[in-house]
C-alpha positions in Angstrom: -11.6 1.6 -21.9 -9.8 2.9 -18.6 -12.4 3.3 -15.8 -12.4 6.5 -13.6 -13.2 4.3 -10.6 -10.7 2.0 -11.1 -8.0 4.5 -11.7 -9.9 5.9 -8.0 -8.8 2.6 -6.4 -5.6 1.9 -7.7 -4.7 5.3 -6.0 -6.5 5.1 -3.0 -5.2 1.2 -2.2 -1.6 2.3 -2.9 -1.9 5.8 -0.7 -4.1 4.8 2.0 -3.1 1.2 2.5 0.9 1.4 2.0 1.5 5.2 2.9 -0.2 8.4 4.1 -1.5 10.4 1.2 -1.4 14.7 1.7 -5.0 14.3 1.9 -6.0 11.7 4.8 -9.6 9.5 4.9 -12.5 10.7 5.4 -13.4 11.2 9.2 -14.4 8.3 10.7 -15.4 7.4 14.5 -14.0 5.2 16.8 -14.8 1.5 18.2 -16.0 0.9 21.1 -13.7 -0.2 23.6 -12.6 0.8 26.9 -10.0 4.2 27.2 -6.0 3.2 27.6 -4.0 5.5 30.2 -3.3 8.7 30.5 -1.4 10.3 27.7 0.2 13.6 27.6 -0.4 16.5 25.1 2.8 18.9 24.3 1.8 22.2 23.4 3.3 22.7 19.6 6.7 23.4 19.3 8.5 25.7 16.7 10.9 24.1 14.0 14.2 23.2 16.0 17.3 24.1 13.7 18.0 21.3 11.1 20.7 19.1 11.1 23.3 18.9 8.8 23.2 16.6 5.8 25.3 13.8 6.2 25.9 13.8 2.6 25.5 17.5 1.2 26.6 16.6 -2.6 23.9 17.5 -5.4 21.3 15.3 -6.2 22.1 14.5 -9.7 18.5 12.8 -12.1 19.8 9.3 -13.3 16.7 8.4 -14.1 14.0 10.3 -16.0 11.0 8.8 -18.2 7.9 10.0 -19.6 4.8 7.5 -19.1 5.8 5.9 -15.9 5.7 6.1 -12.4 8.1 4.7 -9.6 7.0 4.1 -6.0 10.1 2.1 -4.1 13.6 2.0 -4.2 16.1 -0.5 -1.9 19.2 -1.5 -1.4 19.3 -5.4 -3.0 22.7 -8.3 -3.2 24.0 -6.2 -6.2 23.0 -2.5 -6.2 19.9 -1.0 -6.1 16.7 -2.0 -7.0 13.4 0.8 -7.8 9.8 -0.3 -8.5 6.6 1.1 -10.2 5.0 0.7 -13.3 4.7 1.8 -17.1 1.4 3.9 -17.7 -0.6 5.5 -20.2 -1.5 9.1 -20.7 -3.9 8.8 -18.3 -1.7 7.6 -15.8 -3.4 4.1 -15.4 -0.3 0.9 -14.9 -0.2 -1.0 -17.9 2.8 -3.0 -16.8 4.9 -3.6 -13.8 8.3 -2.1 -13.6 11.3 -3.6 -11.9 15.0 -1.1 -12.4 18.4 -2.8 -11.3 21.2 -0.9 -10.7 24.8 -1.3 -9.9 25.8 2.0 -8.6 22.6 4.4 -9.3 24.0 5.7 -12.4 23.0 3.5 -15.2 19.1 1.7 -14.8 18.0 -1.5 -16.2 14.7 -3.0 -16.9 14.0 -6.3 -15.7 12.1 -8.9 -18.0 9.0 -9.6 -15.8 6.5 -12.1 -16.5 2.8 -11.5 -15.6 3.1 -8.0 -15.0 0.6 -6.7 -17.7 -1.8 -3.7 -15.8 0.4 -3.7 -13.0 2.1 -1.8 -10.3 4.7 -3.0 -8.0 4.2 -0.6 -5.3 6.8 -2.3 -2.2 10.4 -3.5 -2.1 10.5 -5.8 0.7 13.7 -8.1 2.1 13.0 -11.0 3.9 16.9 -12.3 4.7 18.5 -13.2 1.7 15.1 -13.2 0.0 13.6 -10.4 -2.0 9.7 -10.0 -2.4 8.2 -7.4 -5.3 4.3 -6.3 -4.4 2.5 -5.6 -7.1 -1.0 -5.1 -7.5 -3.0 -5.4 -10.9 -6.3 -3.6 -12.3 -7.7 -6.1 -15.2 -10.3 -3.8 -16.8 -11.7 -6.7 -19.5 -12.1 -8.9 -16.9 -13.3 -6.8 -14.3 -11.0 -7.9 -11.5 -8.1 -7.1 -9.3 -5.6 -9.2 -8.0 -2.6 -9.1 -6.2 0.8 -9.9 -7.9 3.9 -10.8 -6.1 7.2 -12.2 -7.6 10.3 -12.9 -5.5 14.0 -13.0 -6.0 17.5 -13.8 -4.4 20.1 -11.5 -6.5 18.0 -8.8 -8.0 18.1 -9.7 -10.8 16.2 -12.8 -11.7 12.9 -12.8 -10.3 9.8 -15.6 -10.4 6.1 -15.2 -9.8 4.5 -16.6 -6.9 1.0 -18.5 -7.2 -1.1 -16.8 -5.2 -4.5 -19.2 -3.6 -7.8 -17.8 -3.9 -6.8 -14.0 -3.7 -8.9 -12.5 -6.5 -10.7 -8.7 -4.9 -7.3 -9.1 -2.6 -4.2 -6.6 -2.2 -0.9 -7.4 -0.4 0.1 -4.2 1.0 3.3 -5.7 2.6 5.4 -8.3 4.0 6.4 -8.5 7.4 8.8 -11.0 9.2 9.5 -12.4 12.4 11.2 -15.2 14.5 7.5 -17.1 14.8 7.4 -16.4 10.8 6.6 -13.8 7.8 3.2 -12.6 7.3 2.3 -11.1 4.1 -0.7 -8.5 5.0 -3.4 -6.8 3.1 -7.3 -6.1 2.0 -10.5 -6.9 0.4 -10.5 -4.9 -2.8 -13.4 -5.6 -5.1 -13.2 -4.3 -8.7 -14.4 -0.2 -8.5 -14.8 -0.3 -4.8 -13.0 0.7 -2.0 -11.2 -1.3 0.3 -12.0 -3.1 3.4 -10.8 -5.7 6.4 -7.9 -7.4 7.7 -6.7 -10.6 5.3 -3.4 -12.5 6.1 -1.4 -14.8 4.4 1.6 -17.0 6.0 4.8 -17.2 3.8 7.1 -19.5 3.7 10.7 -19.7 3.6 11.0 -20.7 0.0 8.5 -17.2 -0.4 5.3 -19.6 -1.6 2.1 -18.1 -0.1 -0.7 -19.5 1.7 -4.3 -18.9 1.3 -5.5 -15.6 2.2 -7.2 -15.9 6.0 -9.9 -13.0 7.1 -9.3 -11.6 10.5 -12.4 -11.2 12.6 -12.7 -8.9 14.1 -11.0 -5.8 13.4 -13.0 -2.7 14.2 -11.0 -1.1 11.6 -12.7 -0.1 8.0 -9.7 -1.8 6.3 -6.1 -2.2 8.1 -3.4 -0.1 6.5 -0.5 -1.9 7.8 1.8 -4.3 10.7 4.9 -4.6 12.1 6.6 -6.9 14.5 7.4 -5.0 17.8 9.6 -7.5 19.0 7.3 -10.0 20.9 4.1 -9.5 19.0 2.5 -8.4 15.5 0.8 -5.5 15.4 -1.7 -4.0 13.3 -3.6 -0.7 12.9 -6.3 1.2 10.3 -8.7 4.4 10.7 -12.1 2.9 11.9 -15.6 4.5 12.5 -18.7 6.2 10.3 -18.5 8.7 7.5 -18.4 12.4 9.1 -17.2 11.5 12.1 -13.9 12.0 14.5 -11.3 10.0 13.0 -9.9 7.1 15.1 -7.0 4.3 14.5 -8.1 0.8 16.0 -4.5 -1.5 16.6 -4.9 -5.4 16.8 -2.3 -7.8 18.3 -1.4 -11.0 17.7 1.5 -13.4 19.3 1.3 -15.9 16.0 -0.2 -13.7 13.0 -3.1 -16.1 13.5 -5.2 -15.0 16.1 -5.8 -11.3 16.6 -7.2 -9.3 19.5 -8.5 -5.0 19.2 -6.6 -2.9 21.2 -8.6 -0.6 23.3 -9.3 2.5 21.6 -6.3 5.2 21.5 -7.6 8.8 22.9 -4.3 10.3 21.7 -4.9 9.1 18.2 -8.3 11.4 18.3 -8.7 13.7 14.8 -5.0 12.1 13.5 -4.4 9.7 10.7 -1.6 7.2 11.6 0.0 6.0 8.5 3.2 3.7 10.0 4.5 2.6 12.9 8.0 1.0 13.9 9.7 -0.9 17.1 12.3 1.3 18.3 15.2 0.5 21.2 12.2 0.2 24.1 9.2 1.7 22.9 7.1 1.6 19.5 6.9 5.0 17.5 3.5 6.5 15.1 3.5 8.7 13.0 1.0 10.4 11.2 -0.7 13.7 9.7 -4.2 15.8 11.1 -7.4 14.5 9.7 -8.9 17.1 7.8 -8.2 19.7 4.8 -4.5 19.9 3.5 -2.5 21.5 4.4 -2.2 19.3 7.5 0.2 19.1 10.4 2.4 16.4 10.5 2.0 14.0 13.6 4.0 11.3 16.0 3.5 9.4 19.3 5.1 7.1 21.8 4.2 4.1 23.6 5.8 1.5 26.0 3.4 -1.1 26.1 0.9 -0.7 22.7 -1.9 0.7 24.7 -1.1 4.1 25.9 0.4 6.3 23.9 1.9 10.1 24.2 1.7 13.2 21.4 5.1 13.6 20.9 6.8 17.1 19.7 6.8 17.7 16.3 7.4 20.8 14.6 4.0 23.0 13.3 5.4 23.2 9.5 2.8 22.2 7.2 2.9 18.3 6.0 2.6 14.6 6.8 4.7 11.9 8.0 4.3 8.8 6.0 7.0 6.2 6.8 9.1 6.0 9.5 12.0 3.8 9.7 15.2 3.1 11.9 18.7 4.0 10.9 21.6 3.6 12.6 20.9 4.7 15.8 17.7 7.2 15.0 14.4 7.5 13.7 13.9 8.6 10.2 10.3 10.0 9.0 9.8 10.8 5.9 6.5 12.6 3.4 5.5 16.0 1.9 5.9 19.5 2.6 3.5 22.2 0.6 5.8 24.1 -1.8 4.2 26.9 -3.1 1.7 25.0 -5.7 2.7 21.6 -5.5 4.3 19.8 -2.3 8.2 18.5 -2.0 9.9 15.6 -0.3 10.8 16.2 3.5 12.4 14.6 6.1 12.4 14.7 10.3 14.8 13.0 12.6 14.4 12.0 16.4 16.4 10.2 18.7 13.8 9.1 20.8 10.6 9.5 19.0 9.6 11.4 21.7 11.1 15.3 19.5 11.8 15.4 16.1 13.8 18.1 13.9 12.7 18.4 10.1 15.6 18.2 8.1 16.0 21.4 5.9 15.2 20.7 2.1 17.4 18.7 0.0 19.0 17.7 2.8 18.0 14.1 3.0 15.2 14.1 -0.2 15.9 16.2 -3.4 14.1 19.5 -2.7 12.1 19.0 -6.5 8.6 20.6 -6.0 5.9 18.2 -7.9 8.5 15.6 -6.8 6.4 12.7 -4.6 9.0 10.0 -3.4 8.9 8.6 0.1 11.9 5.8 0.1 15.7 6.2 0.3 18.3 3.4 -0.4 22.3 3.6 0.3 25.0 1.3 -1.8 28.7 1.7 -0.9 27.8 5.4 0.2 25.3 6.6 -2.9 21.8 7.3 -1.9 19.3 7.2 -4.3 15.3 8.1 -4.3 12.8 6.8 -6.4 9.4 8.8 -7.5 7.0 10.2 -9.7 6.2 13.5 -11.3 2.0 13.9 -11.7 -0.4 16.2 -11.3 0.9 19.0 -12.9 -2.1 20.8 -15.5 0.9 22.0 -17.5 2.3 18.3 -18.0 0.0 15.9 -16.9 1.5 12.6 -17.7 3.3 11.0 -15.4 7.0 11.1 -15.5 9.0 9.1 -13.3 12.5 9.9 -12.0 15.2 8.7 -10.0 17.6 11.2 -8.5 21.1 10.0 -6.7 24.4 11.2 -5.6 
């Protein structure tokens, strides 16, 4: 029998520890560590006019099945490639799900081995090297595990042996000149998740053993990225029912890490990603509290002083942000009358950011929860899942293009 509580983690491990969920962590208080400079506060700023789709065609469902649930979609060698899992009624993975695709129009299944009670939950490219992160829930055996499999065409992939990583999850893979780190949690059966754990890859895509990082002065680290001299890391930090506060840690090698001194501007905000951009890193984020929340970003030169910057007082949450072309690209959810839709905001700088207007960028589908894009030869496609609706509460997934 399915388990409430592992159904609970599953969730929580793929929203909190890959993406910002709608709903952000409980509040939690922050380390204790010296204050960085001075940051500035904008007062809130009214929705600037939305740009122009670059691509204002109809988003056409190429993709559409009942009992599943997709998460991830990228560009791979030969088309695109979407990622999720097959479920039951109830919603729980009962096998990982890999989609291949030429042109978006027609979707294949690939033939996975291992992949029974799993989700793959990230599409990762490492050079010519593609990485699927799954995670599974073994119910009999009362354990979780992470699963990873990697690929060089998209099409054929093999499962990695993975050291000594039972209670583990790999929330992503992260590369670098001084090498790729594969990054990730404690995560006991029916428990929550907690800490910093590391593992080095190497070129051929083999793991490592898992290494804790001590300490963090984070209640578990949601993500890393390489800023262009240095890893960094971040995750909400502190006690139940208190301010909510994001602790970042540094590292020069991925080996050994050092706490960043706490962030003021980060104060009563959940940051759910961060990326290097031109000379400065960029957050982003959503308000800690009730939903609706306010979508959230800031700015920093050197890690440990950040600014608020301006982003529009719509209702919603930034979850990803990525670079494209010469801008910023932040993507999450919007409320939409009783359910929430996709939405997208720009910025040039990450200092001001426009939200794109619906269907612009995301297929304006309320109920629709999808945070990735992929482009091939000038189709985008976006991969996600139906849920939560009383009326039909299986999950469909879908995958809309054009």
């Amino acid at each position: 029998m399915r388990r409430t509580s592992t159904v609970a983690l599953l969730v929580s491990l793929l929203a909190a520890c890959s993406l910002a969920s709608t709903g952000t962590p409980s509040p939690t208080a922050g380390p204790t560590a010296s204050p960085p400079g001075q940051t500035s506060t904008p007062a809130p700023v009214a929705s600037p006019s939305p740009s122009p789709s670059l691509a204002p065609a109809t988003w056409t469902t190429t993709y559409d099945r009942e009992l599943a649930a997709l998460s991830d979609v990228v560009a791979g060698p030969q088309g695109f490639i979407a990622s999720g899992c097959k479920t039951d009624a109830s919603g729980n993975c009962v096998a990982g799900l890999l989609l291949t695709s030429p042109d978006g129009t027609a979707w294949t299944a690939v033939d996975l081995s291992g992949a029974a009670d799993t989700r793959i939950s990230r599409l990762k490219r490492v050079g010519d090297r593609l990485f699927a992160i799954g995670l599974r829930i073994d119910n009999e055996a009362l354990k979780v595990e992470p699963v990873v499999w990697t690929s060089l065409d998209g099409e054929s992939w093999s499962r990695i042996r993975l050291a000594s990583s039972t209670s583990m999850a790999i929330t992503d893979i992260v590369d670098s000149p001084v090498g790729t780190l594969a990054v990730g949690i404690h995560a006991p059966y029916a428990s929550e998740g907690s800490g910093f754990v590391v593992w080095h890859v190497a070129p051929d895509g083999a793991l490592g053993a898992p290494v804790d990082v001590h300490p963090t002065d984070a209640t578990f680290v949601t993500g890393a990225v390489w800023t262009g001299n240095r890893f960094l890391a971040w995750g909400p930090a502190g006690a139940l029912g208190e301010p909510s506060s994001t602790v970042l840690l540094t590292s020069t090698d991925g080996t050994a890490w050092k706490v960043v001194s706490t962030i003021s501007a980060f104060g009563g905000s959940y940051v759910s990603q961060i990326a290097a951009f031109s000379d400065r890193l960029v957050a982003v984020g959503t308000t800690d509290g009730s939903w609706p929340t306010s979508p959230r970003a800031w700015t920093s030169i050197n890690g440990a002083a950040w600014d608020v910057a301006a982003v529009p007082v719509d209702p919603g949450a930034m979850s990803t942000v990525e670079v494209e072309g010469s801008q910023l690209v932040s993507r999450g959810k919007e409320p939409a009358g009783s359910a929430d839709r996709p939405v997208t905001w720009t910025s040039a700088d990450g200092a001001a950011w426009t939200r794109l207007l619906p269907g612009a960028d995301m297929p304006d589908v309320a109920g629709f929860e999808a945070l990735y894009r992929a482009v091939v030869a000038g189709h985008a496609c976006v991969a996600g899942t139906f849920a939560g609706d009383p009326a039909k509460p299986q999950p469909r997934a879908a995958i809309y293009c054009r």
